[in-house]
N, CA, C and O atoms as a Tinker XYZ file with bonds, in Angstrom:
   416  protein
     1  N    -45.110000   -3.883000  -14.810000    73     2
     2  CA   -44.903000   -5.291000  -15.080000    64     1     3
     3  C    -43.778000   -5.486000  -16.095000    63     2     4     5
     4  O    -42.784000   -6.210000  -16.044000    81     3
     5  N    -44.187000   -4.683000  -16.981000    73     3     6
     6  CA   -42.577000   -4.689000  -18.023000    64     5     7
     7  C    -41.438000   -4.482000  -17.873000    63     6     8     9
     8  O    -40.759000   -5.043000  -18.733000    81     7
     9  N    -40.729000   -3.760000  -16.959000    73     7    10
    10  CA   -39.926000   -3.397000  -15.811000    64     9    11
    11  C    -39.618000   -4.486000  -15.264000    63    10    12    13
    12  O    -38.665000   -5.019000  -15.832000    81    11
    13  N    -40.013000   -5.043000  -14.409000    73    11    14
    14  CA   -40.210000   -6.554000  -13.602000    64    13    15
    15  C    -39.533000   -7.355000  -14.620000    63    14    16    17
    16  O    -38.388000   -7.775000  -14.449000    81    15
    17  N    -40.109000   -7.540000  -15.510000    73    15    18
    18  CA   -39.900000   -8.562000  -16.717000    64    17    19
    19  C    -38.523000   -8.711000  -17.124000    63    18    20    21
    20  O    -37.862000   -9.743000  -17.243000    81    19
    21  N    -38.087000   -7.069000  -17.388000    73    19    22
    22  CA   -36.882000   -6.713000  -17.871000    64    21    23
    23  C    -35.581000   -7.110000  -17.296000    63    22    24    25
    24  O    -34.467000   -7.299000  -17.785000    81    23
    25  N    -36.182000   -7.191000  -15.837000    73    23    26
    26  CA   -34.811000   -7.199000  -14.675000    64    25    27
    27  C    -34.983000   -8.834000  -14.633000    63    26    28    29
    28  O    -33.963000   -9.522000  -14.584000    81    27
    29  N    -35.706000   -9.177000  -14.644000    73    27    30
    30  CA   -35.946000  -11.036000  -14.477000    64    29    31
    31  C    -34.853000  -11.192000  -15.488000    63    30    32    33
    32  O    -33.725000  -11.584000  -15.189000    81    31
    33  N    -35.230000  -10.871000  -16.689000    73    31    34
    34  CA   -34.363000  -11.079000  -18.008000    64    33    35
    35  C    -32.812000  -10.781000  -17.721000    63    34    36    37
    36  O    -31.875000  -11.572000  -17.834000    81    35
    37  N    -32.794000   -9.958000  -17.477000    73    35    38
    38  CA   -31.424000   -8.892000  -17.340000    64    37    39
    39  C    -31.042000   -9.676000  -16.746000    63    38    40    41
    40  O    -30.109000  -10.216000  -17.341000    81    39
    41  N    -31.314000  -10.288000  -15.430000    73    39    42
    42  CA   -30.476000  -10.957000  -14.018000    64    41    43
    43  C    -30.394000  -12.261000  -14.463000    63    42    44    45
    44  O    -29.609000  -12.927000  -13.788000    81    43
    45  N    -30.992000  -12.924000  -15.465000    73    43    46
    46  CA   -30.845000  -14.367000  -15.707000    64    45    47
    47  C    -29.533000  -14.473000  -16.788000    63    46    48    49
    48  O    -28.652000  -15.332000  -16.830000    81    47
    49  N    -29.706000  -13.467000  -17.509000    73    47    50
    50  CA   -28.696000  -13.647000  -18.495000    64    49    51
    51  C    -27.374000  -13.034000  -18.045000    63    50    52    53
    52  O    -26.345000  -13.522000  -18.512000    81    51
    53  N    -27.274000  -11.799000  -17.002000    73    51    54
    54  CA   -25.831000  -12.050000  -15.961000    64    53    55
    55  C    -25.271000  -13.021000  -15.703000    63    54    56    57
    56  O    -24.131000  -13.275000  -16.090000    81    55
    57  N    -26.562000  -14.357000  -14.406000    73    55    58
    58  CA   -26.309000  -15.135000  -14.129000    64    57    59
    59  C    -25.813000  -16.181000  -14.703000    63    58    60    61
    60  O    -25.027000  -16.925000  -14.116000    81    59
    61  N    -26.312000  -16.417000  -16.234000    73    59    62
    62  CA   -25.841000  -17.553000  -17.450000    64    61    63
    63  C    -24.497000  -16.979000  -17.759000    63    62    64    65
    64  O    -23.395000  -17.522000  -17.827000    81    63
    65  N    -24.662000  -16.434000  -17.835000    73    63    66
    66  CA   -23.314000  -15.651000  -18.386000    64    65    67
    67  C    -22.056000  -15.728000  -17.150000    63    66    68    69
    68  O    -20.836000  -15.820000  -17.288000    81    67
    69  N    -22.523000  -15.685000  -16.467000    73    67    70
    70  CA   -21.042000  -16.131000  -15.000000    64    69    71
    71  C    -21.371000  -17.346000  -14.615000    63    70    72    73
    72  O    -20.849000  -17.649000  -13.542000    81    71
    73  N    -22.159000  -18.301000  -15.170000    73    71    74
    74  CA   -22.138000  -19.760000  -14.748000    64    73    75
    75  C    -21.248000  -20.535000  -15.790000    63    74    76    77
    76  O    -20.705000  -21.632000  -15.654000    81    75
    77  N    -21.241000  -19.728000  -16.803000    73    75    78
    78  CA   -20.539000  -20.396000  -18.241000    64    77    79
    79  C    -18.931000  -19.897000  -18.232000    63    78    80    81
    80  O    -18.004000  -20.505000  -18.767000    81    79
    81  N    -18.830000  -18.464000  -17.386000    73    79    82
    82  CA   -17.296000  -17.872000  -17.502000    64    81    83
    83  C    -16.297000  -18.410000  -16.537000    63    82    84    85
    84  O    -15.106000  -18.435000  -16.847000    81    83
    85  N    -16.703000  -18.823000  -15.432000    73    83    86
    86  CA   -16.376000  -19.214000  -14.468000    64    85    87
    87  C    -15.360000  -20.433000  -14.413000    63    86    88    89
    88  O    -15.600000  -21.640000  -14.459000    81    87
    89  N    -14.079000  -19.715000  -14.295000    73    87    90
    90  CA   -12.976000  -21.156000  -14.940000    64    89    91
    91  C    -12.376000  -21.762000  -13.217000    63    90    92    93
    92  O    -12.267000  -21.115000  -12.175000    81    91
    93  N    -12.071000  -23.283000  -13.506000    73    91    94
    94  CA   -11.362000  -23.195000  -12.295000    64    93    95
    95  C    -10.069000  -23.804000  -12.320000    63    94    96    97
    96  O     -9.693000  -24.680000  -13.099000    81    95
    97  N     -9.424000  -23.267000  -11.401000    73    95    98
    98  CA    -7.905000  -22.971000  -11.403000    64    97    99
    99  C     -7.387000  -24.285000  -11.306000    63    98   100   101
   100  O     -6.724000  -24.555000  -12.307000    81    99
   101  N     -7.432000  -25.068000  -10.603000    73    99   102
   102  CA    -6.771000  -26.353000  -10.767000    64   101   103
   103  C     -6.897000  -27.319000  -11.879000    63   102   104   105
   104  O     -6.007000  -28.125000  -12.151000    81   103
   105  N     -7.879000  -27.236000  -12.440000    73   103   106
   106  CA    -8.468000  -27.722000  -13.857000    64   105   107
   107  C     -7.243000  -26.689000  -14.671000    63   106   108   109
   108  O     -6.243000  -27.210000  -15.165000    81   107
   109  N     -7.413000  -25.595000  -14.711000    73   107   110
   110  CA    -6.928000  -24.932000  -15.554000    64   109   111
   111  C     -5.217000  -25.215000  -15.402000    63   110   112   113
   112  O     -4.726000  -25.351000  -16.522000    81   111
   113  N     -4.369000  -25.315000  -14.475000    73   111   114
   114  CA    -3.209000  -25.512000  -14.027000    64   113   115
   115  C     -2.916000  -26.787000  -14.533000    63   114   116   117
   116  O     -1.720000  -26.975000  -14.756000    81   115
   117  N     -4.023000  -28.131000  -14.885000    73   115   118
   118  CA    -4.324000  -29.495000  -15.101000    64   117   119
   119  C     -3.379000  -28.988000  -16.776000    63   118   120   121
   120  O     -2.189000  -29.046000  -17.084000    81   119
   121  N     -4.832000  -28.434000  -17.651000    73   119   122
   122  CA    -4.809000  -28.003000  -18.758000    64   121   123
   123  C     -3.617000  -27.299000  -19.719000    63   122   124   125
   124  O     -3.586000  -27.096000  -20.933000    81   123
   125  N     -2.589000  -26.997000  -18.578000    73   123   126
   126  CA    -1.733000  -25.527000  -18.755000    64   125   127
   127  C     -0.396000  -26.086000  -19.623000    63   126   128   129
   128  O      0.359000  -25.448000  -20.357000    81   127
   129  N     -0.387000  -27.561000  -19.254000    73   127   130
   130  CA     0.999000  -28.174000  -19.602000    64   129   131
   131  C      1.328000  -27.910000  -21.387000    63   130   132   133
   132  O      2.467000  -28.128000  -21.801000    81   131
   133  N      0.310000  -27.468000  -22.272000    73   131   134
   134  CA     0.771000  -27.400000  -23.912000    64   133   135
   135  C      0.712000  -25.883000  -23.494000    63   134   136   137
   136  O      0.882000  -25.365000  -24.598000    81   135
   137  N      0.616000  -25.121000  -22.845000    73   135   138
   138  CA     0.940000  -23.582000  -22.949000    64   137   139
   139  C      2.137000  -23.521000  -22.526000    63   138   140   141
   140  O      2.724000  -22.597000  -23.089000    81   139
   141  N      3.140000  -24.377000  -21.389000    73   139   142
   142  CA     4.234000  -24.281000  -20.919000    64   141   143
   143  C      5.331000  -24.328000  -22.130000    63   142   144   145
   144  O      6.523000  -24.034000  -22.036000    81   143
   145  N      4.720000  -24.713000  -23.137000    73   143   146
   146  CA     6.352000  -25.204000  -23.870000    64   145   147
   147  C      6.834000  -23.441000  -24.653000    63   146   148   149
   148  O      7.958000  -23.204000  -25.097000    81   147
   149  N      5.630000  -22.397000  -24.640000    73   147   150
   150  CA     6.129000  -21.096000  -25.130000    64   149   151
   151  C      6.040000  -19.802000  -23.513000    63   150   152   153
   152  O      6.616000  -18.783000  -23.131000    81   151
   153  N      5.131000  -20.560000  -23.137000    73   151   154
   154  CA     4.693000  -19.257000  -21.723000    64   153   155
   155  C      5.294000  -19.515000  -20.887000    63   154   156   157
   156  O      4.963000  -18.805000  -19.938000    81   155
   157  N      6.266000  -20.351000  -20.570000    73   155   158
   158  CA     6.589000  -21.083000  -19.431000    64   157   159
   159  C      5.935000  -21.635000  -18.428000    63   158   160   161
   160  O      4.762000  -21.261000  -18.395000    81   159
   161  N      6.306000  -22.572000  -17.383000    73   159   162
   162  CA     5.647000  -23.686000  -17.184000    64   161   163
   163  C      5.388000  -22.971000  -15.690000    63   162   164   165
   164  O      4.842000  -23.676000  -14.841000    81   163
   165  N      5.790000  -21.476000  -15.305000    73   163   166
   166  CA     5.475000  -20.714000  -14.115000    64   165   167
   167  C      4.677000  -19.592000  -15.042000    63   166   168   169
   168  O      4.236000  -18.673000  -14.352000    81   167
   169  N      4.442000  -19.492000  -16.248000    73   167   170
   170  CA     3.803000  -18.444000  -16.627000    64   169   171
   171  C      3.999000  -17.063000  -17.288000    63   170   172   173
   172  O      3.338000  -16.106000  -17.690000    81   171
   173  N      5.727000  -17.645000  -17.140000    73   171   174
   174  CA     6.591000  -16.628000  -17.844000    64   173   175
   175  C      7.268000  -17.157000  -18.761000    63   174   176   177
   176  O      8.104000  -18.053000  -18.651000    81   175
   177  N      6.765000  -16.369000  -20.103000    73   175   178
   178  CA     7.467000  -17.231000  -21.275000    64   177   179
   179  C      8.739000  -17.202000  -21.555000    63   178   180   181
   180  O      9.391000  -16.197000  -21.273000    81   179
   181  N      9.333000  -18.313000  -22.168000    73   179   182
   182  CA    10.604000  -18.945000  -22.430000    64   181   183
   183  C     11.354000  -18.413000  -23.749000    63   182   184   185
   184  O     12.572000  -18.377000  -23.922000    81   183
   185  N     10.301000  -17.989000  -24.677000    73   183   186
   186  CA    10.760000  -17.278000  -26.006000    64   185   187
   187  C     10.475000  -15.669000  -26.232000    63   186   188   189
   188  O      9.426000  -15.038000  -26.367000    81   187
   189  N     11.823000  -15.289000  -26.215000    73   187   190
   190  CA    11.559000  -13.606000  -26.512000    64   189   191
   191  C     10.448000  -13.360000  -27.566000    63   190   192   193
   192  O     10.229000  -14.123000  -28.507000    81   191
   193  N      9.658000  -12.030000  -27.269000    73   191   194
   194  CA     8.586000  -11.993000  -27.813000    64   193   195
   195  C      7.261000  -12.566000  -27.534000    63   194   196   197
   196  O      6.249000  -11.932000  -27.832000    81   195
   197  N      7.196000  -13.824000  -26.932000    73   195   198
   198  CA     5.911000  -14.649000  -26.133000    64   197   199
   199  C      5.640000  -13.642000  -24.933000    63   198   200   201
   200  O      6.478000  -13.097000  -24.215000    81   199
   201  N      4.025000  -13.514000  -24.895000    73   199   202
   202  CA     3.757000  -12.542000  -23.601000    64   201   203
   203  C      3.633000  -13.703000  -22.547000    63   202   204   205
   204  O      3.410000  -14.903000  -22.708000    81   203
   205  N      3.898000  -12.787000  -21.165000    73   203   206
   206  CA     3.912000  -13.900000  -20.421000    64   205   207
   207  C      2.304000  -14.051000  -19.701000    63   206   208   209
   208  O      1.405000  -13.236000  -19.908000    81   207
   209  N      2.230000  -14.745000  -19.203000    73   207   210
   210  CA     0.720000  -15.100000  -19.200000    64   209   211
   211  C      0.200000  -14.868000  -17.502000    63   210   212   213
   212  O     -0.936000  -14.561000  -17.139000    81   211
   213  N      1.544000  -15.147000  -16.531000    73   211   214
   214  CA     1.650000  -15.137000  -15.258000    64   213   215
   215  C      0.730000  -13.804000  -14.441000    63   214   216   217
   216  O      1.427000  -12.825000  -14.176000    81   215
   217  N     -0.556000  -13.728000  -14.094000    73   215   218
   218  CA    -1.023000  -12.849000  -13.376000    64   217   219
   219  C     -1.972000  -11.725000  -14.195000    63   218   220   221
   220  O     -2.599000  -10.687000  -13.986000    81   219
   221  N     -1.685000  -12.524000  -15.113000    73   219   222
   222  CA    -2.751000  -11.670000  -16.358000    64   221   223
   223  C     -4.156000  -11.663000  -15.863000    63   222   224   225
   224  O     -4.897000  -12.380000  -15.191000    81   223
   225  N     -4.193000  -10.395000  -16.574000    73   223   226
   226  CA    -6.336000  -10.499000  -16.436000    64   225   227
   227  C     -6.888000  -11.449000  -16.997000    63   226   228   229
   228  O     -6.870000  -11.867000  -18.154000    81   227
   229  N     -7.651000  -11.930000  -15.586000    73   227   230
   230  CA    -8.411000  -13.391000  -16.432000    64   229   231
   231  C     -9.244000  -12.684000  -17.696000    63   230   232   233
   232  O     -8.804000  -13.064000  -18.781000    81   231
   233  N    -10.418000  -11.682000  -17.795000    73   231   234
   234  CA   -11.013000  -11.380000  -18.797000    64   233   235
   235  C    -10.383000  -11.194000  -20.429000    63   234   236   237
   236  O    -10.824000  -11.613000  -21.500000    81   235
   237  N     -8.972000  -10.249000  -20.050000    73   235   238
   238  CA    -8.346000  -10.167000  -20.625000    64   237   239
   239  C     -7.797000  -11.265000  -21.822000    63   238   240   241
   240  O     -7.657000  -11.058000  -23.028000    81   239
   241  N     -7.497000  -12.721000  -20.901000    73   239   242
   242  CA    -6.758000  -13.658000  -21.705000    64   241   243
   243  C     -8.153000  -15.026000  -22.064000    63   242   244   245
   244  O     -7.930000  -16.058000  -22.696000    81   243
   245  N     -9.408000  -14.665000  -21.511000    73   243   246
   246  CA   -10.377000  -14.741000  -22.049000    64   245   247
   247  C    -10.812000  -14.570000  -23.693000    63   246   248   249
   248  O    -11.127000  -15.386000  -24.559000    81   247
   249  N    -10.683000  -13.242000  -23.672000    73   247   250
   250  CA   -11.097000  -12.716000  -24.815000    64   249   251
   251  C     -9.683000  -12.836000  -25.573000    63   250   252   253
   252  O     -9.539000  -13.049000  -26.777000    81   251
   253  N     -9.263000  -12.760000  -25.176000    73   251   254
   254  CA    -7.428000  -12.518000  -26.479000    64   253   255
   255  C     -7.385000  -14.326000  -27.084000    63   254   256   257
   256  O     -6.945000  -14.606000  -28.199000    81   255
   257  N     -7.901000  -15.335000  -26.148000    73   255   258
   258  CA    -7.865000  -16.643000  -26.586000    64   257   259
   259  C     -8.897000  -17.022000  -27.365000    63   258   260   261
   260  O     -8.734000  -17.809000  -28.297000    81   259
   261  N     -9.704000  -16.657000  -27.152000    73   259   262
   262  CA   -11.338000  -16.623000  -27.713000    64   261   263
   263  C    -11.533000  -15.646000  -28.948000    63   262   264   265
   264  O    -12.644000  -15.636000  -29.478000    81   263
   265  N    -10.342000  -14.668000  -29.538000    73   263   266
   266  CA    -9.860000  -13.978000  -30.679000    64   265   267
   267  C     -9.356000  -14.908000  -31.374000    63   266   268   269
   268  O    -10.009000  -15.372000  -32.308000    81   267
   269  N     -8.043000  -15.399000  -31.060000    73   267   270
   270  CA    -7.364000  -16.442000  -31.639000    64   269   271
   271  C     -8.517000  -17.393000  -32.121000    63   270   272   273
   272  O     -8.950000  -17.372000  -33.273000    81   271
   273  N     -8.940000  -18.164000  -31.207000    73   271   274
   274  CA    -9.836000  -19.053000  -31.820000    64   273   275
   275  C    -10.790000  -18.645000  -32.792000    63   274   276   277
   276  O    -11.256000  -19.652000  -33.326000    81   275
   277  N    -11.321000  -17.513000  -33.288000    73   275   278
   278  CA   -12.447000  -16.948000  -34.058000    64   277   279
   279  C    -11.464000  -16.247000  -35.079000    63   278   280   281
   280  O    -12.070000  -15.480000  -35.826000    81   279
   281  N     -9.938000  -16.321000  -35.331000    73   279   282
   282  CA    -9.310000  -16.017000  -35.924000    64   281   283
   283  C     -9.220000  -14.480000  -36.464000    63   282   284   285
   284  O     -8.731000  -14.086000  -37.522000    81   283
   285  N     -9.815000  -13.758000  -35.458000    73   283   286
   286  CA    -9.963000  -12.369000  -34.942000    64   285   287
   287  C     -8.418000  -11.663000  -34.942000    63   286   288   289
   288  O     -8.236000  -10.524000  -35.371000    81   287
   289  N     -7.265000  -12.571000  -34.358000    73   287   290
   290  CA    -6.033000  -11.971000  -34.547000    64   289   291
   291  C     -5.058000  -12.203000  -35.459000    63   290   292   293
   292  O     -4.804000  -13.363000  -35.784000    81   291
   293  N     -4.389000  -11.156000  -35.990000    73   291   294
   294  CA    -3.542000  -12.353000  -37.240000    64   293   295
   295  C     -2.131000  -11.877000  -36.871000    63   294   296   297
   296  O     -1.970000  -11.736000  -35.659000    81   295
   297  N     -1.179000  -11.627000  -37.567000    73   295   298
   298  CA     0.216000  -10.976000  -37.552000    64   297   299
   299  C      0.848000  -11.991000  -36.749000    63   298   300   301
   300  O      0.299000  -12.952000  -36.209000    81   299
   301  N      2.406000  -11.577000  -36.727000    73   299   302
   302  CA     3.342000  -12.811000  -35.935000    64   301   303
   303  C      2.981000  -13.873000  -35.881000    63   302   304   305
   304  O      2.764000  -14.274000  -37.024000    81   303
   305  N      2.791000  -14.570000  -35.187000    73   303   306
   306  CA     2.964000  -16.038000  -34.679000    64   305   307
   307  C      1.085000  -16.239000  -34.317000    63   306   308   309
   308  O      0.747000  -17.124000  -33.532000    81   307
   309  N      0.117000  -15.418000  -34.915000    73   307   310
   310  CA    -1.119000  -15.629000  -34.617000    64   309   311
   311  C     -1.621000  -17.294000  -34.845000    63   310   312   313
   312  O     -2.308000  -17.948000  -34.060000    81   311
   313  N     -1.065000  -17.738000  -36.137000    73   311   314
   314  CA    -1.141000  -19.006000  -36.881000    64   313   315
   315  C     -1.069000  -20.111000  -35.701000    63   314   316   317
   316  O     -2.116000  -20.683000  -35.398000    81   315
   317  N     -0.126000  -20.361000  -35.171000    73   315   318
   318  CA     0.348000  -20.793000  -33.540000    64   317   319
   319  C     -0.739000  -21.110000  -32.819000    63   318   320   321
   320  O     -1.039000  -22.228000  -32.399000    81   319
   321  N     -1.463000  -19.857000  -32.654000    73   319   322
   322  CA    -2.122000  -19.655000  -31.483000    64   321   323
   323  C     -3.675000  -19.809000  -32.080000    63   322   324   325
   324  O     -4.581000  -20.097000  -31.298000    81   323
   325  N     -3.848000  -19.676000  -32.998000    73   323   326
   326  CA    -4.760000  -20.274000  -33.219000    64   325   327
   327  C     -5.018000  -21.476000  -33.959000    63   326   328   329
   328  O     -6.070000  -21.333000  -34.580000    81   327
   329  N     -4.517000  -22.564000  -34.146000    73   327   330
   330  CA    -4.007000  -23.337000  -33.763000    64   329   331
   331  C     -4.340000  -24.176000  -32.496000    63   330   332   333
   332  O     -4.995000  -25.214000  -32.392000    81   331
   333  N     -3.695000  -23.419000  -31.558000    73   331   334
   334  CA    -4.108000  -24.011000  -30.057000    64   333   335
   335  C     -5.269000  -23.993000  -29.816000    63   334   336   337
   336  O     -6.020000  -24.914000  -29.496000    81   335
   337  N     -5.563000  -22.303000  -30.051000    73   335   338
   338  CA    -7.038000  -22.314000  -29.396000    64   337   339
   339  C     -8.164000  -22.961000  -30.018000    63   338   340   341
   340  O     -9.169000  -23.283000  -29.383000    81   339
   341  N     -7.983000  -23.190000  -31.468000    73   339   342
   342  CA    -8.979000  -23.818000  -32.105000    64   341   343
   343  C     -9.118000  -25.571000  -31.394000    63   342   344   345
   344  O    -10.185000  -26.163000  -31.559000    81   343
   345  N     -8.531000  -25.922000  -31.008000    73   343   346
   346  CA    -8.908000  -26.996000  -29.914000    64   345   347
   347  C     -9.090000  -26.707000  -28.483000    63   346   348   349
   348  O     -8.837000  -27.462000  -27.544000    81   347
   349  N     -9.551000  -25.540000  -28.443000    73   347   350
   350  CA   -10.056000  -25.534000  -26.855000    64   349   351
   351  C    -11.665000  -24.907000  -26.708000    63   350   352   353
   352  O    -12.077000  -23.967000  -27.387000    81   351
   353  N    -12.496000  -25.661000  -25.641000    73   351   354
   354  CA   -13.539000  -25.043000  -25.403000    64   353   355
   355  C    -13.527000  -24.463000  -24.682000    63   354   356   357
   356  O    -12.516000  -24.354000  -23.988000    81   355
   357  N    -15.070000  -23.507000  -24.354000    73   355   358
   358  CA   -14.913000  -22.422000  -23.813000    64   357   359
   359  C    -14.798000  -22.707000  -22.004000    63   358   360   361
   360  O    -14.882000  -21.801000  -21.175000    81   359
   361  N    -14.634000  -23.867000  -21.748000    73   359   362
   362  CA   -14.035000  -24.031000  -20.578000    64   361   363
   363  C    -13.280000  -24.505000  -20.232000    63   362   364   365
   364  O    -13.219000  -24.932000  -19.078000    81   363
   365  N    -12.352000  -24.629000  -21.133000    73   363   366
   366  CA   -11.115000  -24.937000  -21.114000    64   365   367
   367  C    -10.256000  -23.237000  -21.011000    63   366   368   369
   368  O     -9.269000  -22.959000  -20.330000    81   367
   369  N    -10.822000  -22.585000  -21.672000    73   367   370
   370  CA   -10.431000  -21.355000  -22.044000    64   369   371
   371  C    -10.570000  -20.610000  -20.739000    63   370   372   373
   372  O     -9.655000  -19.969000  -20.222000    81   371
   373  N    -11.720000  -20.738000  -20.275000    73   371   374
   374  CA   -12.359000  -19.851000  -18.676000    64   373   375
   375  C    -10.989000  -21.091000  -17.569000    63   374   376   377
   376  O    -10.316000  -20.629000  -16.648000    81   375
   377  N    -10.947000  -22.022000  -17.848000    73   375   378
   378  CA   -10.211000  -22.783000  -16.739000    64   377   379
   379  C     -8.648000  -22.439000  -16.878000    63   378   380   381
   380  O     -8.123000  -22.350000  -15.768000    81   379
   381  N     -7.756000  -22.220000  -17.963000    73   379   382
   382  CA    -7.184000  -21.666000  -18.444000    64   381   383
   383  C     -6.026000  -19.871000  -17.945000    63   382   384   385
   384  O     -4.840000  -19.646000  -17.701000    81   383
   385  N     -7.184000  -19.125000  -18.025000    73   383   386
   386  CA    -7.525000  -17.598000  -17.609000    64   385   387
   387  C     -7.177000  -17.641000  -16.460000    63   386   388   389
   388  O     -6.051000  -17.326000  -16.076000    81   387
   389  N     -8.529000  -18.223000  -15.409000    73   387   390
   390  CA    -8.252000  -18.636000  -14.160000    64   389   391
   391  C     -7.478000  -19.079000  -13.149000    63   390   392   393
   392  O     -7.579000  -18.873000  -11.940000    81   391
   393  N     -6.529000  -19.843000  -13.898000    73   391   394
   394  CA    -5.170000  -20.179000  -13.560000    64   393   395
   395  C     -4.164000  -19.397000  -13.636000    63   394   396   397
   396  O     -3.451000  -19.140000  -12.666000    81   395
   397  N     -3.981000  -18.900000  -14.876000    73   395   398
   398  CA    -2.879000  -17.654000  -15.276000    64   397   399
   399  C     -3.052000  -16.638000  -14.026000    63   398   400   401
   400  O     -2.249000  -16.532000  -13.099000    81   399
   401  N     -4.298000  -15.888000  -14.188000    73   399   402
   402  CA    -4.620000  -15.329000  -13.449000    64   401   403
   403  C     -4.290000  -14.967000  -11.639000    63   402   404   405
   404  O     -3.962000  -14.043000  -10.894000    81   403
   405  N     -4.659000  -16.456000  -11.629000    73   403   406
   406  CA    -4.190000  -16.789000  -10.201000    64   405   407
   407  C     -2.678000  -16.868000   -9.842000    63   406   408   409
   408  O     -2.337000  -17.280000   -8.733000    81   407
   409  N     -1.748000  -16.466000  -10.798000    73   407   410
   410  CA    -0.368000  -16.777000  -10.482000    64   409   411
   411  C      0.071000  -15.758000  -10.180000    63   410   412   413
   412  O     -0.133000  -14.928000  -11.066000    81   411
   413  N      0.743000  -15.260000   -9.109000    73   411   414
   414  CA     1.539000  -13.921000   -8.490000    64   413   415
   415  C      2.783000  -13.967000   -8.342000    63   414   416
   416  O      3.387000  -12.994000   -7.889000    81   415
């Protein structure tokens, strides 16, 4: 029975957990227009040194935005970026990802 229990648990909190990550791309493409003025407005940034964002791992730019915002990253131009991210929620952030992501 404890077993049972465990996997109930286990599988609900997967499931919460990809109902909450789950960004979507046109929302996120909506959202994208204050990232265009350094990443460019296809996803490839405009200022040497800016990474470009175009085709990135969604998880990846998940967590690297969700750093910024928790002020987890500092050096260069971190100030910037967090900054940004400190006005974004976390589905803005998943909608965001999703988009980048989706660009080839």
């Amino acid at each position: 029975m404890k077993k049972l229990m465990m996997g109930v648990v286990c599988a609900l909190g997967i499931t919460s957990v990809s109902a909450v990550a789950a960004g979507d791309i046109e929302a996120g493409k909506a959202k994208s227009a204050i990232c265009a003025a350094c990443h460019g407005a296809d996803g490839i940034a405009t200022i040497p040194g800016y990474p470009n964002l175009k085709g990135q791992n969604e998880q990846y730019l998940i967590s690297s935005v969700k750093a910024y915002k928790n002020k987890e990253r500092q050096g260069g131009l971190a100030a910037v970026m967090q900054a940004q991210a400190s006005m974004l929620s976390d589905q803005d952030i998943a909608d965001l990802a999703a988009y980048y992501a989706s660009l080839k």
